[in-house]
Backbone as CSV, one residue per row, in Angstrom:
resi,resn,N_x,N_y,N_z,CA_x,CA_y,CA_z,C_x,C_y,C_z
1,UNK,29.576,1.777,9.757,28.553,2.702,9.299,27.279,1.961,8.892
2,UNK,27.488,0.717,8.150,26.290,0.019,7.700,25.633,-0.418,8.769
3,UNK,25.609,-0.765,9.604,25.556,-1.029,10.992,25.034,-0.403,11.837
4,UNK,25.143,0.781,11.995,24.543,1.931,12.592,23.213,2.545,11.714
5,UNK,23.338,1.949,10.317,22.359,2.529,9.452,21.232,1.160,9.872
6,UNK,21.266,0.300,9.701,20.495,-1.041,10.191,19.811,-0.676,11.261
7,UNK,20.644,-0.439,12.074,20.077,0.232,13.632,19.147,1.168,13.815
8,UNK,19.039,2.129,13.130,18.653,3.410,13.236,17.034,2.876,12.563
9,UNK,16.880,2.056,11.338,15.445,1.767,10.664,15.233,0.223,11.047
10,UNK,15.702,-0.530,11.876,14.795,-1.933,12.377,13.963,-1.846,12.880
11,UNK,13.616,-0.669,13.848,12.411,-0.629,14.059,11.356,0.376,13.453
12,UNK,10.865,0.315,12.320,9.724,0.645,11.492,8.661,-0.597,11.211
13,UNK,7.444,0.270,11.979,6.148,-0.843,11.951,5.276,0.036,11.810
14,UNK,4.568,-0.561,10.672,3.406,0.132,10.686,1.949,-0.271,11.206
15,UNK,1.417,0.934,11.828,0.105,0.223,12.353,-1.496,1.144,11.664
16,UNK,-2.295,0.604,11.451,-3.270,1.253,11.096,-4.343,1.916,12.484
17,UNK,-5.140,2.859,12.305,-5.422,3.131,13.551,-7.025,4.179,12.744
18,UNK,-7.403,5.192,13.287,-8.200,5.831,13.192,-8.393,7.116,14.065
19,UNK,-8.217,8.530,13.293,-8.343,9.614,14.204,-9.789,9.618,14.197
20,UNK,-10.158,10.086,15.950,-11.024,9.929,16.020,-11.629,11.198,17.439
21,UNK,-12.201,12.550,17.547,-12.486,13.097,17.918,-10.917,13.656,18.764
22,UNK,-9.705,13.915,18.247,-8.887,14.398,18.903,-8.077,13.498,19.315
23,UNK,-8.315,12.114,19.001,-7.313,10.931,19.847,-7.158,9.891,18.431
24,UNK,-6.310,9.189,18.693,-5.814,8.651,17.591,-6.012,7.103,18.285
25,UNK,-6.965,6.121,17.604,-7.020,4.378,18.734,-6.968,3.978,16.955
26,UNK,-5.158,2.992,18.066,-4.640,2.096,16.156,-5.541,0.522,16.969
27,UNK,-5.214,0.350,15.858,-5.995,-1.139,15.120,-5.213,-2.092,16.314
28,UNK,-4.532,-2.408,16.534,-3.488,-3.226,17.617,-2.445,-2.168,18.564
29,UNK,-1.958,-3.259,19.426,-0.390,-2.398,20.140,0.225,-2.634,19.470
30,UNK,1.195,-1.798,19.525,2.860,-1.416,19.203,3.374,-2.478,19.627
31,UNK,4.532,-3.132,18.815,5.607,-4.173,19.507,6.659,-3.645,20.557
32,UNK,6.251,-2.527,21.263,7.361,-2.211,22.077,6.600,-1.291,23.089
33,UNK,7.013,-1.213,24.695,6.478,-0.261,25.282,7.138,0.774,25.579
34,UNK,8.485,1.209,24.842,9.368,2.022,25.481,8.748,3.086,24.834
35,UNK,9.213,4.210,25.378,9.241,5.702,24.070,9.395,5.696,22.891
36,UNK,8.664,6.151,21.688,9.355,5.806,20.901,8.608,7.333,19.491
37,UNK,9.489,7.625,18.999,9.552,8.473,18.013,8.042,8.032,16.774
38,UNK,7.454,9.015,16.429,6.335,8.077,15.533,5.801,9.104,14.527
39,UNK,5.386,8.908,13.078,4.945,9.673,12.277,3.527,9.083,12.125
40,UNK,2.668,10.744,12.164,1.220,10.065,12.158,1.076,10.599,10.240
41,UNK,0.043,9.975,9.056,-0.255,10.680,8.323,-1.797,10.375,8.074
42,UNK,-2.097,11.191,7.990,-3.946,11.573,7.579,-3.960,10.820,6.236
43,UNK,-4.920,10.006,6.393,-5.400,9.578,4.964,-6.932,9.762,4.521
44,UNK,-6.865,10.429,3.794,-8.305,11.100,3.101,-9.115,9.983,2.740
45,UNK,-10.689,9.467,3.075,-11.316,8.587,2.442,-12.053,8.860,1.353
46,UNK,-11.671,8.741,0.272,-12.047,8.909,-0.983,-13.450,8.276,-1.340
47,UNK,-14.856,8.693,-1.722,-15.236,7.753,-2.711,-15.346,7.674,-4.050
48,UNK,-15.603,6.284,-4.005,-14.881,6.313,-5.495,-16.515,5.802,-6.204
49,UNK,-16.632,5.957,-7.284,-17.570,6.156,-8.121,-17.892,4.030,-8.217
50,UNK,-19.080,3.847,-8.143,-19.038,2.428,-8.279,-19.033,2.030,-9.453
51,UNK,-18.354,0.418,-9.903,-17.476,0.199,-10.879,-19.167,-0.781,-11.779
52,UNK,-18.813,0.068,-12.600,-20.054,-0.377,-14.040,-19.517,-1.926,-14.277
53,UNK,-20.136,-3.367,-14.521,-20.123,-4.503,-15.041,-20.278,-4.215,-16.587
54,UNK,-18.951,-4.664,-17.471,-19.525,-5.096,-18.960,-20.300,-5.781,-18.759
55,UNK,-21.103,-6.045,-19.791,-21.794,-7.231,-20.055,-20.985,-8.367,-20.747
56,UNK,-21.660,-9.397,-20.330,-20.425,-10.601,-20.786,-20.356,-11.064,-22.375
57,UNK,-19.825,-10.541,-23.328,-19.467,-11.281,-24.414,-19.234,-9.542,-24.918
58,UNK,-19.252,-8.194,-24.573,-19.131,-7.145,-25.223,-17.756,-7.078,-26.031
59,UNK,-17.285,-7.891,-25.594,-15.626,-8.059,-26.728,-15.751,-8.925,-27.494
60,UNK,-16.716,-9.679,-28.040,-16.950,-10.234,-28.947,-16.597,-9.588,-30.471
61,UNK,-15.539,-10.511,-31.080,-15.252,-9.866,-32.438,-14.116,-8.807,-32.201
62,UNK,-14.109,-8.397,-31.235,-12.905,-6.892,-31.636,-11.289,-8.087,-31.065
63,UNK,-11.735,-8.825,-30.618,-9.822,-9.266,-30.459,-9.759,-10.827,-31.325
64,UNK,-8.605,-11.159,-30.990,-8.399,-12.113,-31.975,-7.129,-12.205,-32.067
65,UNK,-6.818,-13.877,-32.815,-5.785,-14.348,-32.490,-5.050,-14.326,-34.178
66,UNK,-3.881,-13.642,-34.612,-3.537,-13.999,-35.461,-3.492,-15.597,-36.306
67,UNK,-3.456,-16.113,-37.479,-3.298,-17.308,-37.675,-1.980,-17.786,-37.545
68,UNK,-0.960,-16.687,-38.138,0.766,-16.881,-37.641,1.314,-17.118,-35.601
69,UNK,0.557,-17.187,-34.918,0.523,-17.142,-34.034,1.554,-17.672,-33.137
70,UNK,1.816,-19.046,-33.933,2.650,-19.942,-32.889,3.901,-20.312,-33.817
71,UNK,4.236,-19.534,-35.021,4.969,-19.396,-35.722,6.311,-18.778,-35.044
72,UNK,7.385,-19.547,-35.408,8.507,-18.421,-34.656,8.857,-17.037,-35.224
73,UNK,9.336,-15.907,-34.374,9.446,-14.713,-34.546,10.411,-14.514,-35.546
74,UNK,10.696,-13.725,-36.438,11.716,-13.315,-37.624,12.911,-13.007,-36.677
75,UNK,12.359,-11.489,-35.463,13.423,-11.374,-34.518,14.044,-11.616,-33.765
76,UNK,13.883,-13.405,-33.404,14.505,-14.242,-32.328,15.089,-15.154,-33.405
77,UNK,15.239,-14.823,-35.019,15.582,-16.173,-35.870,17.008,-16.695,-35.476
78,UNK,17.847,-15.557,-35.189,19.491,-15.418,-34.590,19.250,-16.838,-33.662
79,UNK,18.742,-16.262,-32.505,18.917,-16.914,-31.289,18.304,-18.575,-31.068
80,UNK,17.634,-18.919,-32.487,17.191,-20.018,-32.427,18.206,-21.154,-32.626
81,UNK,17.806,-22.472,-32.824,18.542,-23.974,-32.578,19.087,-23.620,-34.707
């Protein structure tokens, strides 16, 4: 049975392509020229809003490093030497 299941999905490849006035031209050929079973799916091109730059140092002051820092944890005290 495992065997037959192997069989049935070794060949899944995906190719990128572009619909394009009624015809579908992918990015490369197919690794095979026989017949072969194929799922097309539409992918919507989104745009996306362009991405704002912080300015460089705007986190200045809000983070920070405890002074206990490199202190060992209370909750790993068990598991220590």
């Amino acid at each position: 049975m495992l065997f037959l299941i192997y069989d049935l999905f070794r060949m899944l490849t995906t190719i990128k392509g572009v619909y394009d006035n009624g015809k579908i031209l992918l990015d490369e050929m197919p690794p095979t020229q026989n017949r072969a079973k194929v799922v097309v799916t539409f992918l919507e091109e989104i745009e996306s809003p362009p991405i704002q730059k912080r300015p460089f140092g705007s986190l200045k002051g809000k983070i920070g490093i405890p002074d206990n820092f490199n202190e060992p944890l209370d909750d790993l005290r068990d598991y220590m030497y």
